[in-house]
C-alpha positions as CSV (number, residue, x, y, z in Angstrom):
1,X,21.1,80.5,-87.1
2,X,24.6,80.3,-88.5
3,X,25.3,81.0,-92.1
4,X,24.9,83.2,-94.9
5,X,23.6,86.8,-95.5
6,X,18.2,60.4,-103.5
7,X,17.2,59.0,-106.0
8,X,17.7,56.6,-108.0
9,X,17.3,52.7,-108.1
10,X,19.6,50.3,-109.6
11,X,19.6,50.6,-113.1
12,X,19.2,47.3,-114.8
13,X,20.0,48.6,-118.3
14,X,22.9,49.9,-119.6
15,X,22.4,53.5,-121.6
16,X,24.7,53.8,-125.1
17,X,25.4,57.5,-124.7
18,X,24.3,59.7,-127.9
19,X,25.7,62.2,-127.6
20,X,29.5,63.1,-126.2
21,X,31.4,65.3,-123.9
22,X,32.5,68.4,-125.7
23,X,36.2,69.8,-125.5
24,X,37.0,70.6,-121.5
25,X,37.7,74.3,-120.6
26,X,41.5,74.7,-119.4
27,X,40.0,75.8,-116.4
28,X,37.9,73.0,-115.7
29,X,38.9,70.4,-112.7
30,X,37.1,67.4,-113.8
31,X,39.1,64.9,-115.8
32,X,36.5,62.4,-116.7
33,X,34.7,59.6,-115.2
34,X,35.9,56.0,-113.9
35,X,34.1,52.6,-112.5
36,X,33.8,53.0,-108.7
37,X,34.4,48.8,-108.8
38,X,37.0,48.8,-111.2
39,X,38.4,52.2,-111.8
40,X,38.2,51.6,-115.5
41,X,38.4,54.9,-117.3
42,X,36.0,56.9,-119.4
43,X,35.2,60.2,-121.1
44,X,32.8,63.0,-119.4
45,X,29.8,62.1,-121.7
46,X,26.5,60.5,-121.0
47,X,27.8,57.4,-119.1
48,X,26.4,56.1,-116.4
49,X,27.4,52.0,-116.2
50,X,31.0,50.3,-116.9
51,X,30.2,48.8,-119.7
52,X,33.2,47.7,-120.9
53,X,34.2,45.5,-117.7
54,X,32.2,44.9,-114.8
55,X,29.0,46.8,-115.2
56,X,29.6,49.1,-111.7
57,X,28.6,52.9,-111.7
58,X,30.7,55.4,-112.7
59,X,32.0,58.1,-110.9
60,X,33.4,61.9,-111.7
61,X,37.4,62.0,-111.6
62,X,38.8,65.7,-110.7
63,X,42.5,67.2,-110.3
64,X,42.2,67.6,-107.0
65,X,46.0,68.8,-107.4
66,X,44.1,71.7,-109.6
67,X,41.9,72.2,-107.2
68,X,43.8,72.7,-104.1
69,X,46.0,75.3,-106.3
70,X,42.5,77.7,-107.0
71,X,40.4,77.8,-104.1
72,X,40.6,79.2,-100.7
73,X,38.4,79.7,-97.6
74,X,38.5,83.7,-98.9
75,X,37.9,83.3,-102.6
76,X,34.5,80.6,-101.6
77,X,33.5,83.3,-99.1
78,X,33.4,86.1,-102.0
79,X,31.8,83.7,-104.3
80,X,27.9,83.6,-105.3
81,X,25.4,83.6,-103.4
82,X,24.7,79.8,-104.3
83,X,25.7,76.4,-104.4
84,X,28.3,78.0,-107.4
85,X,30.6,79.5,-104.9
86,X,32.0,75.8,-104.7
87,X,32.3,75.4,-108.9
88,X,35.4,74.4,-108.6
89,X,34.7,70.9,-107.0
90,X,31.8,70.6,-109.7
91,X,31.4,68.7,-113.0
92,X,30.9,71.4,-115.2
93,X,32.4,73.9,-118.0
94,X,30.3,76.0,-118.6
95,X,28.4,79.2,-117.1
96,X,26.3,77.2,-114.5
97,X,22.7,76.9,-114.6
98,X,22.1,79.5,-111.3
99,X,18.7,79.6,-109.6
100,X,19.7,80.5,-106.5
101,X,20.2,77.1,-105.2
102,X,21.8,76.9,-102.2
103,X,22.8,78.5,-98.8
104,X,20.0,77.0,-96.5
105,X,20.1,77.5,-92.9
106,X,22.1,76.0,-90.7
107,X,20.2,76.1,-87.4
108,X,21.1,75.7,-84.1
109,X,18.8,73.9,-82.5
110,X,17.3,74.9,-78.9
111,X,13.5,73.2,-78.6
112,X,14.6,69.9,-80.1
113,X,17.8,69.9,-78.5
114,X,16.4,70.2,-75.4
115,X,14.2,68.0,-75.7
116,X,16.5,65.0,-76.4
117,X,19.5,66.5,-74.6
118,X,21.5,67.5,-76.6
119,X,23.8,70.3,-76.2
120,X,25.1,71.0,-80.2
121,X,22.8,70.1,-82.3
122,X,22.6,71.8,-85.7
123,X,19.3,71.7,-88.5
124,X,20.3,71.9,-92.1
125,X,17.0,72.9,-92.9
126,X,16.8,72.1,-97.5
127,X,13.3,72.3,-96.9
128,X,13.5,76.0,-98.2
129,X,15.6,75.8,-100.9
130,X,14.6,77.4,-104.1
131,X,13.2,77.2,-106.5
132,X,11.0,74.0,-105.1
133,X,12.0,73.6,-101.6
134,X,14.2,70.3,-101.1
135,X,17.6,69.6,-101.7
136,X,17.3,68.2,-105.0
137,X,17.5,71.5,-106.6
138,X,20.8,71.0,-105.5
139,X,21.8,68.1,-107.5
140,X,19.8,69.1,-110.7
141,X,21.3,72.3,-110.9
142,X,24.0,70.5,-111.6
143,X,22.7,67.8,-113.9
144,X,20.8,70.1,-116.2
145,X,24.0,72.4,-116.7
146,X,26.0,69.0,-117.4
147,X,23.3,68.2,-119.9
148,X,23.2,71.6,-121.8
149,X,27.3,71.3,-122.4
150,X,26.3,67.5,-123.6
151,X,24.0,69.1,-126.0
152,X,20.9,67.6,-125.0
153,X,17.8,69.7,-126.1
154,X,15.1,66.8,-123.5
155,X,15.6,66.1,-120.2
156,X,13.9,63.6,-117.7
157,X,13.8,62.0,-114.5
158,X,12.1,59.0,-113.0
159,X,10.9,60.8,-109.5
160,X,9.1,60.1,-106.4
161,X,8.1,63.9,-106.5
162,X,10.6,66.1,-105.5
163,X,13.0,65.6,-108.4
164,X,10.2,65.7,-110.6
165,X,9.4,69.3,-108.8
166,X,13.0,70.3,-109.3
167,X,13.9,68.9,-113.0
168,X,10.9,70.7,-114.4
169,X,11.5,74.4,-112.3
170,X,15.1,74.0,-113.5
171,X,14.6,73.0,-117.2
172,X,11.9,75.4,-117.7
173,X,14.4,78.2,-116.6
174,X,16.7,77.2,-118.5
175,X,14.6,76.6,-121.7
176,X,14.9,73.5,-122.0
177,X,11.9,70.4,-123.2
178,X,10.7,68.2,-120.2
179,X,9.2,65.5,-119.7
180,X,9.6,63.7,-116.1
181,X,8.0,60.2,-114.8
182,X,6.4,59.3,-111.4
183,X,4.2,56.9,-109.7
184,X,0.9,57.3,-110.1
185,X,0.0,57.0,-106.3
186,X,2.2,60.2,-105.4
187,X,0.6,62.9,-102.9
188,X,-1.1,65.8,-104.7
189,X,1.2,68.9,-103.4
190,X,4.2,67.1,-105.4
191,X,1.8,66.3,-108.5
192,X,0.9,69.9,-108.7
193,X,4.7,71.1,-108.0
194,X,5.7,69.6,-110.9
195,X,2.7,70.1,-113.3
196,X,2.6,73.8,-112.7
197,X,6.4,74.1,-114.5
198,X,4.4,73.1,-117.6
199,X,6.7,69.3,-118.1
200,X,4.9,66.7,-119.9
201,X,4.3,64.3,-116.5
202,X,3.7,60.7,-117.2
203,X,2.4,59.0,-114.3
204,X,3.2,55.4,-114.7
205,X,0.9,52.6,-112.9
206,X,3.8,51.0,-110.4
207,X,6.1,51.8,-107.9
208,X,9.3,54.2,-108.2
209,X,11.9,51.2,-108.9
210,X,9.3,50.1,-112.2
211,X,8.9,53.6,-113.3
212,X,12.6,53.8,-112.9
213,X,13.3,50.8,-115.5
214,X,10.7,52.1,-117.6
215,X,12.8,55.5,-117.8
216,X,16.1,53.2,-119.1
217,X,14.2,52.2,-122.0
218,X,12.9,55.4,-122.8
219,X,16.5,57.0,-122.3
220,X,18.1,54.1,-124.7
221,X,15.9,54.7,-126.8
222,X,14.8,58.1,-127.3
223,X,18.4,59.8,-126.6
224,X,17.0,62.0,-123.4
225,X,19.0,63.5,-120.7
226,X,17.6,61.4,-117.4
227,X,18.9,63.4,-114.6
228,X,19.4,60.4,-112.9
229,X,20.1,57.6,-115.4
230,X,22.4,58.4,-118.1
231,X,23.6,62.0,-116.4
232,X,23.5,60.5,-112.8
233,X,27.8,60.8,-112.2
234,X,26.7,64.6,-112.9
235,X,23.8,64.3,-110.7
236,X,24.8,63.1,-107.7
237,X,28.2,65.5,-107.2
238,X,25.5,68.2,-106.8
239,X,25.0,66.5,-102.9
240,X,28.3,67.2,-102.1
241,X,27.3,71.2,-102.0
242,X,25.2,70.6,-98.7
243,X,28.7,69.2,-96.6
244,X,30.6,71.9,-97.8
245,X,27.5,74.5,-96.7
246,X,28.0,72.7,-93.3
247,X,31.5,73.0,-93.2
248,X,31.6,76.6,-94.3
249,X,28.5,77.4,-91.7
250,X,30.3,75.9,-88.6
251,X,33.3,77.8,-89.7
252,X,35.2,75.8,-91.2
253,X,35.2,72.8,-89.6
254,X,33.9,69.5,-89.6
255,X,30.8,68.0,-87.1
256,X,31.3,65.0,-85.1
257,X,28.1,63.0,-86.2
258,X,25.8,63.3,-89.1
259,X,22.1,62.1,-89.4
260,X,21.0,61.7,-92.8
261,X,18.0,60.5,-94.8
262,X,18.5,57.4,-97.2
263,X,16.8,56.7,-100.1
264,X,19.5,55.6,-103.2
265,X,22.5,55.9,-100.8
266,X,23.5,58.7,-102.8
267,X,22.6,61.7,-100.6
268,X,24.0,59.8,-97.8
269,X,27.8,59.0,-99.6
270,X,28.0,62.1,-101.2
271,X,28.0,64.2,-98.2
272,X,30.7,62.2,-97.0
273,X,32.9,62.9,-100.2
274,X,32.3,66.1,-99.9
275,X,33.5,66.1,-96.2
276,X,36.6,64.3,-97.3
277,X,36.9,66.5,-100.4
278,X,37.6,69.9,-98.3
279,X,40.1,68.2,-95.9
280,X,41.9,67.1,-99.5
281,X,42.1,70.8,-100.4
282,X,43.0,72.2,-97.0
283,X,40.1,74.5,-95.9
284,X,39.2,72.1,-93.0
285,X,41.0,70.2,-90.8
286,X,40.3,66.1,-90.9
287,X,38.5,64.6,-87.9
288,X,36.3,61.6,-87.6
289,X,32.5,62.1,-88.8
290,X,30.3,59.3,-87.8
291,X,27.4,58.9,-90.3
292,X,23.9,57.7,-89.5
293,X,21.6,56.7,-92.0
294,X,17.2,56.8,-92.0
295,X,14.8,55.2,-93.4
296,X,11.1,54.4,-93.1
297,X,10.7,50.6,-92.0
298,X,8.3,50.3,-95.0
299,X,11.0,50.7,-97.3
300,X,14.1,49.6,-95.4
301,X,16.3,47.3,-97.6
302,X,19.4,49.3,-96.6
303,X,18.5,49.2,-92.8
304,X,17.7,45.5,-92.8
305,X,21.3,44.9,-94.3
306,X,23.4,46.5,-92.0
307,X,21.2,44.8,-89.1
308,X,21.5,41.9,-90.6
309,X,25.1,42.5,-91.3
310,X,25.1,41.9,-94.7
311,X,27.1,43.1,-97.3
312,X,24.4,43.1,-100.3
313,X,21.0,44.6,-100.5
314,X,17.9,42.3,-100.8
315,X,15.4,44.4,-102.6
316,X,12.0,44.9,-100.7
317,X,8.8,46.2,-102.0
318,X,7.5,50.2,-100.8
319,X,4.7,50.3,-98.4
320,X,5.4,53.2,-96.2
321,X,3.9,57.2,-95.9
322,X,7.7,58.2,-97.2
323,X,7.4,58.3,-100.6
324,X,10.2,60.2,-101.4
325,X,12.9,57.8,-100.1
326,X,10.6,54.5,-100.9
327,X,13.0,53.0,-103.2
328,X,13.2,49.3,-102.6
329,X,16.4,48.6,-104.7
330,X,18.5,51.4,-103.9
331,X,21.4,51.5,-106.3
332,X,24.2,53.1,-103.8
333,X,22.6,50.6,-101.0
334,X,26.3,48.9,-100.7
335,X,28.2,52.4,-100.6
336,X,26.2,53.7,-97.9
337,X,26.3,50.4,-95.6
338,X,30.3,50.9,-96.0
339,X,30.1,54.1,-95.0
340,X,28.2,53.5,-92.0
341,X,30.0,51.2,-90.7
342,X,33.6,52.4,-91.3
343,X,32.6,55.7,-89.5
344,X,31.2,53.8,-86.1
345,X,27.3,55.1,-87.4
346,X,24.3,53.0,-87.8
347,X,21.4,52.9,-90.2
348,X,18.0,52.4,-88.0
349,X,14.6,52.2,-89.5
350,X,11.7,53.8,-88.3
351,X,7.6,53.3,-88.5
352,X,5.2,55.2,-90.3
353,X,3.4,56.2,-86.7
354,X,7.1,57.4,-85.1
355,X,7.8,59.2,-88.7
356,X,4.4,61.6,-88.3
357,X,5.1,62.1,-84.7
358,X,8.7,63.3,-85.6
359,X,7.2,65.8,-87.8
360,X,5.1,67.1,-85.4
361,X,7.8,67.5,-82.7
362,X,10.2,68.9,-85.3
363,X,7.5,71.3,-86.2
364,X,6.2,72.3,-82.5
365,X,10.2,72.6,-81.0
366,X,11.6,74.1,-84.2
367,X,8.9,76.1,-86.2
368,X,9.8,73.3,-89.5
369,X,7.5,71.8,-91.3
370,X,9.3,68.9,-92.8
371,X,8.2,66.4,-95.2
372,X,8.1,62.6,-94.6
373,X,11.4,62.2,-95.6
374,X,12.2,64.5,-93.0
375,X,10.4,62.7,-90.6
376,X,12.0,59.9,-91.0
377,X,15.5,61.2,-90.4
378,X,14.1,63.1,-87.3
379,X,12.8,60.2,-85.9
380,X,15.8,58.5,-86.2
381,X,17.6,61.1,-84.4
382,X,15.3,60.8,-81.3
383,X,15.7,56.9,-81.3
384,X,20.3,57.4,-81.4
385,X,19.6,60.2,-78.4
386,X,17.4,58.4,-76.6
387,X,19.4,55.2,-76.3
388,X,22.4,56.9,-76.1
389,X,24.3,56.4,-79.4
390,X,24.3,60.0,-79.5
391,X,26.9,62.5,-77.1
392,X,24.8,65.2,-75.4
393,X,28.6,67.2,-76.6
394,X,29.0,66.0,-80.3
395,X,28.5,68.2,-82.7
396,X,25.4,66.7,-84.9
397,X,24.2,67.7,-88.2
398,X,21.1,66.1,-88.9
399,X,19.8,67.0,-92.6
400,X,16.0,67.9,-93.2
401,X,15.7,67.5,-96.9
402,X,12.5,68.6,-98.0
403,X,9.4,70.9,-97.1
404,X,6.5,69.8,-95.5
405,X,3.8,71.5,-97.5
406,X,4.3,68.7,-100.5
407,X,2.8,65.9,-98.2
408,X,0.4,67.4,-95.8
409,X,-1.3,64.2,-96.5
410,X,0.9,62.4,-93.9
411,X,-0.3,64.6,-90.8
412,X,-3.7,66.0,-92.0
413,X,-5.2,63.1,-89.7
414,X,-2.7,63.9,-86.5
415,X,-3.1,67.7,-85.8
416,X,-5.7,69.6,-84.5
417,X,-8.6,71.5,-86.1
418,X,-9.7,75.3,-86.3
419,X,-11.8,76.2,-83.2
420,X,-15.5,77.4,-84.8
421,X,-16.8,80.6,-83.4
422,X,-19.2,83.5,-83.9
423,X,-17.8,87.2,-84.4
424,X,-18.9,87.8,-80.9
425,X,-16.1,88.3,-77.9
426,X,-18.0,86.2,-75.7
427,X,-17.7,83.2,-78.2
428,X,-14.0,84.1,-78.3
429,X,-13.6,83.9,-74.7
430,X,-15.0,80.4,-74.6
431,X,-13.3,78.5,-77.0
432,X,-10.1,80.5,-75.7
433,X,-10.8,78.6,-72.3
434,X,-11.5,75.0,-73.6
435,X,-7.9,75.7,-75.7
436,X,-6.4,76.4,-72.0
437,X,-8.3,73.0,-70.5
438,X,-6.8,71.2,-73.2
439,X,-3.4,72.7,-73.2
């Protein structure tokens, strides 16, 4: 182990912020927001659409002048214990919302390296992050401290479980109202994760993208804080904290290949800005990263594109055992294909029998229980190795994003059972042996 001591769907509306960006600290080192199509400008508030010109998401400017001038590999080493110890290439002003997000192992793989041959492979395991074990306590930390400056008193998400899990740990430690909104079909452990924070939970008859354009209106017009609607610029910078954990954990450099789950896209891009964010400021040296993408072939829009060799997503409807990255109209779709293929990676699809059978391996090579997301990206890794789109020497990254224990659903029907037996030694002995026979 080296180290320390998704998702949103195209938005259809567009939000009219209420409520606007106070006065930025001098020391801040964001400068506003701008339209990734157009670069039109706009102020840090509650934007999430260009709605002045061409209707493209917006995006978080920084200084990166000012931020080059204030950190150093030194002064992020001393920092906290966190995902805070890089503040400085967040979207905040503000004493930071701090759970303890952050810092997750990097592991160096021997069982499941082995197995597919492969010499340097590395686990960034977010499937024990705190406080609800995935990596999207990563991005809410962020989004909830963005929407405290902003003054918002309710906060929200549309969620295929984990971000529901993490907006309602978060809020509730930060005292603030919740209410979140998921499919009604999600798996029980996820359900429960997020009811036990106390949230109001609506759970909306329909997939993730119709829950997610039911949470537009109800952000238009009730004046919320949707973690991944009207605050999602905010949101999705808080991805960026698991590159430079990756960077800072191989010692400050850069891996040659990256194996990612993709849901939105914006996991998947945001890693690569924050790649390309630490070579801008010096504490890493540039190289090439190739980037490969996951997803389950249930809910594969971004996949079929870049087979396809498209340029645009087709929206497809969810039927897959990975709920948490079954968004069939995944708003950073088009980002994620460029990135793909401008770093020589690939986005591969995978089916629901080869994503439980990834788990399983994971868990019997590694000692990870993953989630189906997990799975998926896992699965994907064995397929690159396997037909050789993967070095034996590169130095890959491959990201496990959330904990198995919130769908156990997905493997209760593949794994073994308990052997029964009496108290006796003699009943011991034989059960012991048919384990041995069966190996």
């Amino acid at each position: 182990m080296l180290g320390f001591g998704e998702s949103s769907s195209s938005l259809p509306l567009v939000l009219t912020a209420t409520l606007t960006s106070p006065l930025r600290s001098p020391e801040t080192t964001y400068t506003g927001l701008r339209c990734r199509e157009c670069g039109h400008p706009y102020e840090a508030a509650a934007h999430h659409v260009c709605s002045e010109v061409c209707f493209g998401p917006l995006e978080v400017v920084y200084d990166m002048e000012r931020i080059k001038a204030r950190v150093s590999r030194a002064a992020i080493e001393a920092g906290p214990l966190s995902i805070w110890r890089y503040r400085d290439f967040l979207p905040i002003s503000s004493d930071p919302i701090d759970v303890g997000t952050g810092l997750t192992p990097l592991l160096r793989s021997k069982g499941l390296a082995q197995r597919l041959g492969l010499r340097h492979l590395y686990i960034k395991n977010d499937g024990v992050n705190v406080p609800t074990l995935s990596f999207k306590d990563r991005v809410v930390s962020v989004a909830l401290t963005r929407a405290r400056e902003l003054g918002f008193t309710t906060v929200s998400c549309a969620s295929t479980g984990n971000l529901a899990n993490s907006t309602a740990a978060i809020a509730a430690h930060a005292g603030l109202k919740c209410c979140v909104f998921i499919p009604a079909d999600l798996e029980a452990g996820k359900i429960l994760g997020t009811l036990v924070y106390n949230p109001t939970v609506m759970a909306v008859q329909g997939n993730y993208d119709q829950v997610n354009r039911l949470c537009c209106e109800v952000a238009n017009s009730h004046g919320w804080g949707f973690v991944n609607i009207n605050l999602r610029p905010y949101y999705a910078e808080g991805s960026k904290t698991l590159a430079f954990e990756v960077a800072e954990q191989l010692g400050w450099r850069l891996p040659d290949h990256v194996v990612a789950p993709l849901a939105s896209g914006s996991l998947y891009t945001k890693i690569r800005k924050g790649f390309r964010e630490f070579v801008e400021t010096g504490l890493v040296e540039e190289k090439p990263i190739r980037f490969s993408g996951a997803q389950a072939a249930g809910c594969s829009p971004i996949a079929q594109a870049f087979a396809q060799g498209q340029d645009f997503i087709a929206p497809v409807k969810p039927n897959t055992i990975a709920k948490s990255i079954a968004i069939g109209n995944p708003a950073d779709g088009p980002y994620a294909l460029d990135v793909a293929r401008r770093s020589g990676g690939s986005i591969t699809a995978v089916s629901d029998g080869e994503i439980v059978s990834a788990i399983k391996l994971l868990a019997e090579t590694e000692g990870i229980f993953t989630e189906t997301a997990g799975g998926t990206t896992i699965a994907v890794l064995k397929k690159l190795a396997e037909s050789g789109q993967i070095a034996s020497d590169e130095t890959t990254v491959v990201y496990i994003t959330g904990n198995g224990l919130k769908t156990t659903e997905a493997v209760s029907d593949a794994i073994g059972t308990p052997y029964q037996i009496d108290a006796r030694l003699e009943s011991f002995n034989r059960a012991w042996d048919q384990a041995q026979a069966h190996g």
